[in-house]
C-alpha positions as CSV (number, residue, x, y, z in Angstrom):
1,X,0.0,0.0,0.0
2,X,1.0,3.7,-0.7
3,X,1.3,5.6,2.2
4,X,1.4,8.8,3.1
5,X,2.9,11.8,5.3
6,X,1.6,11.6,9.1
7,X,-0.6,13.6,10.8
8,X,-1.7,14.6,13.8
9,X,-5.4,13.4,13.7
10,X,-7.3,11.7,10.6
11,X,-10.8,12.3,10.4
12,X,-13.2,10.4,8.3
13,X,-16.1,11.8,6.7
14,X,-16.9,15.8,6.0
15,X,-20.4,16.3,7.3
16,X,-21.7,17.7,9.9
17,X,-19.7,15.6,12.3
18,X,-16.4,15.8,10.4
19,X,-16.6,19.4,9.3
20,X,-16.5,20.6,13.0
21,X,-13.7,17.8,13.9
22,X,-11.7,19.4,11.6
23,X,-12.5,23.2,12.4
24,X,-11.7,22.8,16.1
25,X,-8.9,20.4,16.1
26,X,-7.5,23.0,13.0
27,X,-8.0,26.0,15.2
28,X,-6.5,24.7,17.9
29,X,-3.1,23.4,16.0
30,X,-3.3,20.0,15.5
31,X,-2.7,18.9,11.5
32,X,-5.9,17.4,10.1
33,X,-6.2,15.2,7.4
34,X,-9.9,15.3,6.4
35,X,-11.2,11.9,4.2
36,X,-14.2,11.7,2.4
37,X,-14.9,8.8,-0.1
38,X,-16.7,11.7,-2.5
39,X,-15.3,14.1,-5.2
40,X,-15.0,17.7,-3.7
41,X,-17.2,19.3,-6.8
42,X,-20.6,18.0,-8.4
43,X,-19.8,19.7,-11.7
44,X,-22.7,17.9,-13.4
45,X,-24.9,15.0,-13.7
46,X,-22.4,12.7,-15.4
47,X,-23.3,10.7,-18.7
48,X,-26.6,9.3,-17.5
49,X,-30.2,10.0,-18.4
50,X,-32.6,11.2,-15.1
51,X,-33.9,7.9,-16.2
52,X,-30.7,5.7,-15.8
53,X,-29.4,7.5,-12.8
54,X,-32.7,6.6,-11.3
55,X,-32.5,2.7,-12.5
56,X,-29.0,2.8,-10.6
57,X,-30.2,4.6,-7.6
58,X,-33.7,2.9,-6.4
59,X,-33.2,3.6,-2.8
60,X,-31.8,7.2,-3.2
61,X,-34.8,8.1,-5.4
62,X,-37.1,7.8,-2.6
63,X,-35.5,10.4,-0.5
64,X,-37.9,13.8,-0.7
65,X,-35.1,15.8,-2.2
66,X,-34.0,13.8,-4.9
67,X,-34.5,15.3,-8.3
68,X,-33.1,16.3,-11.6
69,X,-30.9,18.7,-9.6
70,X,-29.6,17.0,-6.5
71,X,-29.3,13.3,-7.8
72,X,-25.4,13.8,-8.3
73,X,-24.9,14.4,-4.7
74,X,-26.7,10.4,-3.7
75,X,-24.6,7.7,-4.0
76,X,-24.8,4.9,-6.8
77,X,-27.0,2.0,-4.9
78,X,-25.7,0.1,-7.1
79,X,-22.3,0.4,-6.7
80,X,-23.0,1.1,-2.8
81,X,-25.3,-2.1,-1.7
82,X,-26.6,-3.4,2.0
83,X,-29.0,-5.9,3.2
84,X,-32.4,-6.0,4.9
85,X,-34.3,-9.0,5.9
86,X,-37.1,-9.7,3.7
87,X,-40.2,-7.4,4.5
88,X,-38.0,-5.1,6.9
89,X,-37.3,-2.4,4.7
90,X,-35.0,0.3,5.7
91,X,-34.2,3.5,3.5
92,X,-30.3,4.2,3.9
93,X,-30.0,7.7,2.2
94,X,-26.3,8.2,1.8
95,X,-24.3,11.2,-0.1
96,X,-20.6,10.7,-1.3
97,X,-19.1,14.1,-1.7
98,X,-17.5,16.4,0.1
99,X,-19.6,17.7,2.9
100,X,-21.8,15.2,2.7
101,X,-25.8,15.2,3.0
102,X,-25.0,18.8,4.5
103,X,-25.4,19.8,1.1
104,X,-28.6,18.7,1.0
105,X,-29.4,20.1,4.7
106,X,-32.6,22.0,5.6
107,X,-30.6,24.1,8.2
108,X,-33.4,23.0,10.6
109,X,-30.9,23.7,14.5
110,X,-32.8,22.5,17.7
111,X,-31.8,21.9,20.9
112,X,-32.2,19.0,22.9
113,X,-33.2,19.5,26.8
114,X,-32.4,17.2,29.9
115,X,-35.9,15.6,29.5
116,X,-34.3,13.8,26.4
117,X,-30.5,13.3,27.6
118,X,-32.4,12.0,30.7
119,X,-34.9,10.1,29.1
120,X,-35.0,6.6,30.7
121,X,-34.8,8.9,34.4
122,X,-38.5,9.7,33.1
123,X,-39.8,6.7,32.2
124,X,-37.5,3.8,32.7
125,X,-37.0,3.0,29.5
126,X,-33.1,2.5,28.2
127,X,-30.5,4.5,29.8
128,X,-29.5,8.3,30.2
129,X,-27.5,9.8,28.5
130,X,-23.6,10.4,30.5
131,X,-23.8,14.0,29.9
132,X,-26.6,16.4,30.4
133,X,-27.9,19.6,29.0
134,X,-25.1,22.0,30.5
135,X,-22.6,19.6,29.5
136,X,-23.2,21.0,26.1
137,X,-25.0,23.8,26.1
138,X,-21.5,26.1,25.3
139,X,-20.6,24.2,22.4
140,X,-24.5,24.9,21.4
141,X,-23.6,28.1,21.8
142,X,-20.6,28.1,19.5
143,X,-21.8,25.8,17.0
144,X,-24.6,28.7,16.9
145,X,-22.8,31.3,16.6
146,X,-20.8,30.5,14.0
147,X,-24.1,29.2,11.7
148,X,-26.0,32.5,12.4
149,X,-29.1,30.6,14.0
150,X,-32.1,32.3,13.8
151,X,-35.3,32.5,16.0
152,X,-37.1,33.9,19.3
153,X,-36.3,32.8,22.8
154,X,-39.6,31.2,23.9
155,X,-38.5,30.3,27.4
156,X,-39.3,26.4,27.0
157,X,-37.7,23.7,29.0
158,X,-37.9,21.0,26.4
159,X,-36.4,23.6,23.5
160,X,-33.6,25.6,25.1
161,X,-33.2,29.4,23.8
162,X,-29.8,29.9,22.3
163,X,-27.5,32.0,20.1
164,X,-29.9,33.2,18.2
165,X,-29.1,36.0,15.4
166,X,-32.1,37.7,14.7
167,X,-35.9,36.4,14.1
168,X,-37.7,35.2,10.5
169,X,-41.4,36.3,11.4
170,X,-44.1,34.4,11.3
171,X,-46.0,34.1,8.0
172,X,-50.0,34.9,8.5
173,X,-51.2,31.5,8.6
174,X,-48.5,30.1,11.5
175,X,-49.7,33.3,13.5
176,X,-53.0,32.3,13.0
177,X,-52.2,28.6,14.1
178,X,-50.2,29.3,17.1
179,X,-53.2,32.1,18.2
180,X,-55.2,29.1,18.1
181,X,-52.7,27.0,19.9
182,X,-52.4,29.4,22.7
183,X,-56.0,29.4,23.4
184,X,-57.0,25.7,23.0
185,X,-54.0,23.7,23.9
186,X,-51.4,26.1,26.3
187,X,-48.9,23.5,26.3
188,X,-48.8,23.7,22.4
189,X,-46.7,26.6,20.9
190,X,-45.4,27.2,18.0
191,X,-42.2,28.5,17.9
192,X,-40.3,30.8,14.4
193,X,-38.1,29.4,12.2
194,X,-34.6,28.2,14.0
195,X,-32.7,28.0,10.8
196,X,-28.4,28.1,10.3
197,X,-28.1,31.2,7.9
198,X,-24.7,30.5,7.1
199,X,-24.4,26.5,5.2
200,X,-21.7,23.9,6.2
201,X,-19.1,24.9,3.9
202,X,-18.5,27.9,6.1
203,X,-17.0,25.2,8.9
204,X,-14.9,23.8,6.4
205,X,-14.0,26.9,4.6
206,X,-12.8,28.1,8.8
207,X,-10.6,25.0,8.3
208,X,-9.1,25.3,5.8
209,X,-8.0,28.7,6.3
210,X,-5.6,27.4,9.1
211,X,-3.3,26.2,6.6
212,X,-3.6,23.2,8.9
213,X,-6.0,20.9,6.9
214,X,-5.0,18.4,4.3
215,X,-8.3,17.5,2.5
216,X,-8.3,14.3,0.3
217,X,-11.2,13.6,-1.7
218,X,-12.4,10.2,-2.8
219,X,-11.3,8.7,-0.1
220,X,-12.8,5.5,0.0
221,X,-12.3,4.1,3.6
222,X,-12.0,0.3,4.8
223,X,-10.7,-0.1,8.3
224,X,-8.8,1.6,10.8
225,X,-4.4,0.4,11.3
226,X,-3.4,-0.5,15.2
227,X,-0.1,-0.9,16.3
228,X,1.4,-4.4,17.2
229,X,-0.2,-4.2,20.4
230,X,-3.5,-3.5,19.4
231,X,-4.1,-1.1,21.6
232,X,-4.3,1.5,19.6
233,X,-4.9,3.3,16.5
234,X,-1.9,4.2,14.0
235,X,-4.1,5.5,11.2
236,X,-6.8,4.7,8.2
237,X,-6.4,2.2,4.9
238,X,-8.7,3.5,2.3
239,X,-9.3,2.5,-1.8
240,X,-9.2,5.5,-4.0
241,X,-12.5,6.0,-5.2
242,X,-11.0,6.2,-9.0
243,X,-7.8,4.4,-9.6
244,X,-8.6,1.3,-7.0
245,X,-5.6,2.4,-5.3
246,X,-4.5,1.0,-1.9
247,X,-3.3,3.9,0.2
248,X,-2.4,3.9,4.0
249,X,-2.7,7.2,6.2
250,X,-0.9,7.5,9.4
251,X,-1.6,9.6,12.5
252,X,-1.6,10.1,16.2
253,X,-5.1,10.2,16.5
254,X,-8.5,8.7,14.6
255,X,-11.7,10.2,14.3
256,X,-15.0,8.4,12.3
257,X,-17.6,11.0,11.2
258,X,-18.3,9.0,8.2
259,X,-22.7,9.2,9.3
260,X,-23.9,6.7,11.6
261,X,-23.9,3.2,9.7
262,X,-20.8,3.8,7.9
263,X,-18.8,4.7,10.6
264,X,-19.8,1.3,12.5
265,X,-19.1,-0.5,9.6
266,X,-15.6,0.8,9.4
267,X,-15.7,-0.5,13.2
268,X,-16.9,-3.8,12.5
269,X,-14.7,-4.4,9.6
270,X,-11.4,-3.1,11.6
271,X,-11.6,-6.7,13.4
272,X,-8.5,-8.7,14.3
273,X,-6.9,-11.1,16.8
274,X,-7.4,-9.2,19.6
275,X,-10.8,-7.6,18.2
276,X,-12.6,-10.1,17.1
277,X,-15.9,-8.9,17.3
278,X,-14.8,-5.2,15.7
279,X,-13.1,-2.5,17.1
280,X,-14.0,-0.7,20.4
281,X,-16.6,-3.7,20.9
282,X,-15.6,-5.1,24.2
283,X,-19.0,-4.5,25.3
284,X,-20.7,-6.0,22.3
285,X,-23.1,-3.0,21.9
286,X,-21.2,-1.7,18.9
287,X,-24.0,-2.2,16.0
288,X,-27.0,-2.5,18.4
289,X,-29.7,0.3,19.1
290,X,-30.1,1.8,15.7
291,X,-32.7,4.5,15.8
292,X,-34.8,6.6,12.9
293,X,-37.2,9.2,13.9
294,X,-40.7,8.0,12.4
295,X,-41.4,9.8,9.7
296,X,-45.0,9.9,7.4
297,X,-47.5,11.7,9.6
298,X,-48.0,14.4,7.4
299,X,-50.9,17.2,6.1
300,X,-51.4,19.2,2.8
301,X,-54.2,21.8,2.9
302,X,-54.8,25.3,2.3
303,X,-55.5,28.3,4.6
304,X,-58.6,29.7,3.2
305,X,-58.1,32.9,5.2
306,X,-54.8,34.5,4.0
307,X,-53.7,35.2,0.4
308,X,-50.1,33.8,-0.4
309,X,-47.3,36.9,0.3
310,X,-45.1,38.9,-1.8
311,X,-41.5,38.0,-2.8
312,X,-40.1,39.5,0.8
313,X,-40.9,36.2,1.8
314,X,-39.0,34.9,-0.5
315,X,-36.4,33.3,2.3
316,X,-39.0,31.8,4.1
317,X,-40.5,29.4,1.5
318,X,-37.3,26.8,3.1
319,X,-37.9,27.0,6.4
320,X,-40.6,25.5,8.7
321,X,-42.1,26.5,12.3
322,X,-41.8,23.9,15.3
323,X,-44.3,22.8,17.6
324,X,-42.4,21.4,20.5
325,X,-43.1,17.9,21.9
326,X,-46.3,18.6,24.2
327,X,-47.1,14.8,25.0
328,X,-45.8,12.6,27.9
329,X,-44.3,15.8,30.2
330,X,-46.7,15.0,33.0
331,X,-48.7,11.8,32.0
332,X,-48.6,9.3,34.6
333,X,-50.4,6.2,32.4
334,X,-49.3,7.3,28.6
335,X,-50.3,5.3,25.7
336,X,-46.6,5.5,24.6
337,X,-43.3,6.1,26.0
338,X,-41.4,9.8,24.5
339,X,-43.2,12.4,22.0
340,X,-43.0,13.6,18.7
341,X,-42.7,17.4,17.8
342,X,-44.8,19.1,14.6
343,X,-43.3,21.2,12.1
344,X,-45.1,23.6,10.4
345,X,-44.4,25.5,6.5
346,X,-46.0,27.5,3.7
347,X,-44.9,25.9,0.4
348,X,-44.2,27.8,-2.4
349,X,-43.6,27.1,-5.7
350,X,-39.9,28.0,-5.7
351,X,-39.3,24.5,-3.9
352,X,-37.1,22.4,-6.0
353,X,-38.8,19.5,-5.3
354,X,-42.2,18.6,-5.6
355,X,-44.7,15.7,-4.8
356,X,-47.6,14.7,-6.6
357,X,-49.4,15.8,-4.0
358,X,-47.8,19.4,-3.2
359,X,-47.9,20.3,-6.8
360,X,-52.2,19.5,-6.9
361,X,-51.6,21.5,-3.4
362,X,-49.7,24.9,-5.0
363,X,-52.2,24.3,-8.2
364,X,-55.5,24.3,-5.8
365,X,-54.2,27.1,-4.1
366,X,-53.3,29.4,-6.8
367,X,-56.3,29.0,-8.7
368,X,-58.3,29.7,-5.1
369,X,-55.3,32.7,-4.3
370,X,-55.1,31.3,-0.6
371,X,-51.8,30.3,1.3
372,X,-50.8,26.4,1.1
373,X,-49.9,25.0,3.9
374,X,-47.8,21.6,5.1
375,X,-47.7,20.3,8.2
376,X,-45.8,16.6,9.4
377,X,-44.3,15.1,12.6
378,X,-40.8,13.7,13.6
379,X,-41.5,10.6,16.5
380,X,-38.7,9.6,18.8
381,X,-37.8,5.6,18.2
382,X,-37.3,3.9,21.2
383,X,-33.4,2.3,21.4
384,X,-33.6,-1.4,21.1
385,X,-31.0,-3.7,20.9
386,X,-32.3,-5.5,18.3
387,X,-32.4,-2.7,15.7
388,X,-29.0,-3.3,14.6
389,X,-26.1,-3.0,11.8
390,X,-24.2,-6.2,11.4
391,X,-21.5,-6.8,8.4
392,X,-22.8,-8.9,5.2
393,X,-19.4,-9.9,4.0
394,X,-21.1,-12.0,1.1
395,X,-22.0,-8.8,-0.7
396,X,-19.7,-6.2,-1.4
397,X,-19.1,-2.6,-2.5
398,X,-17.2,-1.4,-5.9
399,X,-14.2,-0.8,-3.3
400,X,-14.1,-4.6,-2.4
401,X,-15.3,-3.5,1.3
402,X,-18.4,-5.9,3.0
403,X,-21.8,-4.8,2.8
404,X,-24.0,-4.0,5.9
405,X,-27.2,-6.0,6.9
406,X,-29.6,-3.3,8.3
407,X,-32.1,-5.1,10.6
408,X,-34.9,-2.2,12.0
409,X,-38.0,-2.2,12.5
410,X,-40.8,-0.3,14.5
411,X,-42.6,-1.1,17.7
412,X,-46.0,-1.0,19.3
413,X,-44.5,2.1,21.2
414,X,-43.7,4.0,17.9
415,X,-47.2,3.0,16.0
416,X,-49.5,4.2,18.9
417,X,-47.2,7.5,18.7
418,X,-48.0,7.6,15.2
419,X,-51.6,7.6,15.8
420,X,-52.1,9.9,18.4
421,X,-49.8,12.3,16.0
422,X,-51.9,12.1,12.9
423,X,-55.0,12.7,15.4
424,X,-52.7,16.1,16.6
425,X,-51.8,17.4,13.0
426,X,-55.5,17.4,12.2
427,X,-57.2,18.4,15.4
428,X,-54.4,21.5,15.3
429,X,-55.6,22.0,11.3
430,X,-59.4,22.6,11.7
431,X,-59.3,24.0,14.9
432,X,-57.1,27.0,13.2
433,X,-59.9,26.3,10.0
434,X,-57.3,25.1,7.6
435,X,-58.8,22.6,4.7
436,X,-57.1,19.3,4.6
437,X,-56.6,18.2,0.9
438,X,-54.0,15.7,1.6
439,X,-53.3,13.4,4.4
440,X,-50.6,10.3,5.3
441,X,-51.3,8.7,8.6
442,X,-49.2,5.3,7.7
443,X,-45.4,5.2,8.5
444,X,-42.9,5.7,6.4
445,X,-39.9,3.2,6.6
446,X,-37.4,3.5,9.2
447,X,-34.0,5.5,7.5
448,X,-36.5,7.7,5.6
449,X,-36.3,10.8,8.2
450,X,-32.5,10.4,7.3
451,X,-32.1,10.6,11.0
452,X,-29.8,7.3,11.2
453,X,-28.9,7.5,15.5
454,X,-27.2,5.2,18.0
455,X,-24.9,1.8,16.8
456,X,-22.1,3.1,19.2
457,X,-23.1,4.9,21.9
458,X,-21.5,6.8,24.6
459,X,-21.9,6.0,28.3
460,X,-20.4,5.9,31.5
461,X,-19.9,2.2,31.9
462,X,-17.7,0.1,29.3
463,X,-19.4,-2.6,29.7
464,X,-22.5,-1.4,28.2
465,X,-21.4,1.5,25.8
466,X,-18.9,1.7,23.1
467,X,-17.7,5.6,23.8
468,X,-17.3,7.6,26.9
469,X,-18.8,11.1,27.3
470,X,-16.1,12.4,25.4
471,X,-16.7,10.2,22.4
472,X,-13.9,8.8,23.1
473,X,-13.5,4.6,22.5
474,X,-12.9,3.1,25.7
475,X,-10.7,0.5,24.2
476,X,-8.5,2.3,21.9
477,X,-8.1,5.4,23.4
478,X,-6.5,7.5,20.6
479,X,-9.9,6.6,18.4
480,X,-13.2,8.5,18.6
481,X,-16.5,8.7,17.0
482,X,-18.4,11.5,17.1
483,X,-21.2,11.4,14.3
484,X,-25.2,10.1,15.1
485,X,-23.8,6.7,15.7
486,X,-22.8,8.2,19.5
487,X,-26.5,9.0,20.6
488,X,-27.8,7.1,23.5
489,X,-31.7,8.2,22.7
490,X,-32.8,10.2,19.9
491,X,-35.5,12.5,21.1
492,X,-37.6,14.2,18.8
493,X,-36.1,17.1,17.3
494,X,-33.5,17.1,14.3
495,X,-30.5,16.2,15.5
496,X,-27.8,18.1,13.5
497,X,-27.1,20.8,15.6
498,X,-26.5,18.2,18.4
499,X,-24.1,15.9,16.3
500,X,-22.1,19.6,15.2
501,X,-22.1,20.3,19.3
502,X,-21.0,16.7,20.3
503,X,-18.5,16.7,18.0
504,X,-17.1,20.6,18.8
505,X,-17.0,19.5,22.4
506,X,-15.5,16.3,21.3
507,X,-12.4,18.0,19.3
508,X,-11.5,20.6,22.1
509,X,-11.2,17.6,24.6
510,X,-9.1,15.4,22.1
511,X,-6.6,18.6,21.4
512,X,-5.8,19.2,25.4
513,X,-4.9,15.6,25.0
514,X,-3.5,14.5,21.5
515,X,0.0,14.5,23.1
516,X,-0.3,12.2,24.8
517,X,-1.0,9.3,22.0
């Protein structure tokens, strides 16, 4: 194998995990070679039809963004396979360049609160979380900052106020919902837009401008190298994307942010004498407790009491409203454990991608001159053990790397939240005299919120987690992992800005201590 010059800390994977890895560890000194198995520009769409590139990516074409546009930045399913057992379907949206599915982000930044870090406290289901809400609340803080966050503090436990740069108002019809909200249901309110104004390539653009970052594209990566001990990490072997070539990278330090599932199969395929059942699996968690928020529960309708607004409103037609989770705070006998939270936007037809049934929606309401609206639910997914990613070495990728078997499905707990959420979406809709044209009330399959969670989480016994609460492996002790794969629960909101806090929190702690590996 090729190798080449050291570095102080390799870092797998340029998203939202890897991105901040890089800017803090960068900003702090340390040399940085960032690896992402993507090119670094998606100049076009390549040689294929819409057509072809849709025959070679069946699973990608599912996602909600996918179009004409955006399909260069999803990977080739083709060339990119995993398993499911047969009828438990899971949608693994993945994107091979550099930054990742950030390119495709919504910018949606919520908080979680200590009712979801200390979940299983609540309701004795699982196990907390080993930090808590002021564990991370500064690196919120930065991670805001930097992004240019908008929205209103609102003063609620279960969404804590942050940085935020200035406020999007309100369009008519949420300020008619969230009057309504205020006066029915008081523990219901719906809070303005919380949206990053700056994108992710800012975070790597800050890194770069170090000098200390070494960025190699198409960077296809296998396993991680240990010494002759074992006992720790030297560096990464990776395939070129292009030339098929074999190349070792060596440094004092490891860091996997290649997204949740990839970055435990890089785990589970670094196996050897002394780790036989992957890396940093002593505890035989690594793999187990993949999570998805439920996705599906959604409304289409029109206000029939506003007319659509003017082209100063341009920004908002991205961004969506939150209603908090509201259900399971005091209940003593719930129908289901956790909560879901609502989301709230007025499409418009500048949105790149369109349904079926949001273009009848934007056709119906310009022909009636009334405001569209859209209205869906993320659920929380119980961790369970057996929701898990195991290697399925009898199918490979184009790289010659094993495949992963993807075994999740949902429980009673996550269908009886589905129900009482489609009964919230269109209580909340006529009481605020909305017209419902469209309606989903069946789940959608787990991967499809493209909220992939857990598979190696942190804890603060290493006999039951995979990380510590510095993200730090508790077996190899110069590796860490600090992408979705880390989460202990998932709660209910989006959990980007977490994963970009974790993994800012995660950086600063590895840089007081990278001389000592």
């Amino acid at each position: 194998m090729k190798p080449i010059p050291t570095h102080d800390v390799i870092v797998v994977g340029s998203g939202a995990a890897g991105g901040w890895v890089a800017k803090e560890l960068t900003e702090r000194g340390a040399s940085v070679l960032l690896l992402d198995a993507g090119p670094t520009e998606m100049t076009n769409a390549g040689t294929l039809t819409y057509e072809q590139a849709r025959a070679r990516q069946p699973v990608q074409s599912r996602c909600y963004a996918y179009d004409e546009r955006t399909r260069p930045f999803f990977v080739d399913d083709i060339d990119n396979p995993y398993v499911t057992p047969r009828g438990r379907p899971f949608q693994w949206i993945r994107s091979r360049t550099v930054g990742g599915r950030m390119r495709l982000w919504a910018r949606y930044c919520l908080r979680m609160s200590d009712l979801d870090f200390h979940a299983a406290r609540h309701d004795g289901q699982g196990e907390d979380w080993p930090i808590g809400y002021a564990d991370l609340a500064p690196y919120y803080d930065r991670v805001e900052r930097f992004l240019q966050v908008t929205g209103t503090a609102e003063g609620l436990p279960l969404l804590p106020d942050g940085r935020l740069a200035e406020r999007l108002d309100l369009t008519p019809t949420e300020r008619r919902l969230r009057n309504v909200l205020s006066q029915k249901w008081p523990d219901r309110r719906l809070v303005a837009p919380r949206m990053a104004l700056r994108g992710h390539e800012h975070v790597l653009q800050a890194a770069a401008s170090t000098g200390r970052l070494t960025l190699r594209a198409n960077a296809v990566v296998g396993h991680v190298l240990l010494d002759r001990s074992q006992k720790k990490a030297t560096g990464v072997a990776f395939v070129d994307r292009l030339t098929h070539a074999e190349v070792e990278a060596r440094s004092r330090a490891v860091v996997l942010c290649a997204s949740t599932i990839e970055s435990t199969r890089i785990l589970l395929d670094s196996k050897s004498a002394r780790h036989s059942s992957g890396l940093a699996n002593s505890s035989g968690v690594l793999g187990h407790y993949l999570m998805d928020h439920t996705s599906g529960i959604e409304l289409l309708g029109i206000d029939p009491h506003t007319r659509p607004e003017g082209e100063e409103q341009a920004l908002r037609f991205m961004t969506c409203s939150h209603i908090p989770r509201f259900r399971n705070l005091v209940d003593r006998h719930p129908r289901f454990r956790r909560g879901y939270g609502c989301y709230v936007s007025v499409p418009r037809e500048a949105h790149a991608v369109q349904s079926d049934a949001l273009k009848r929606l934007l056709s119906a309401a310009r022909a009636e001159d009334r405001t569209p609206f859209n209205m869906w639910c993320f659920g929380e997914v119980l961790p369970r053990f057996e929701n898990q990613v195991t290697l399925a070495p009898e199918t490979r990728d184009a790289w010659g790397n094993p495949a992963v078997r993807i075994d999740c499905t949902y429980s009673e707990n996550e269908m009886a939240m589905a129900d009482d959420a489609a009964h919230s979406l269109a209580e909340m809709a006529q009481a605020a005299g909305f017209s419902i044209m469209d309606r989903s009330t069946a789940l959608r399959p787990p991967g499809t919120s493209i909220h992939e969670l857990g598979t190696a989480r942190m804890g603060l016994d290493p006999r039951t987690s995979v990380l510590n609460p510095f993200n730090q492996s508790w077996d190899i002790p110069n590796l860490f992992v600090t992408d979705g794969s880390c989460f202990v629960s998932g709660g209910c909101q989006n959990p980007t800005l977490t994963i970009m806090a974790l993994s800012a929190r995660a950086a600063e702690y590895l840089a007081t201590h990278i001389q000592g590996f």
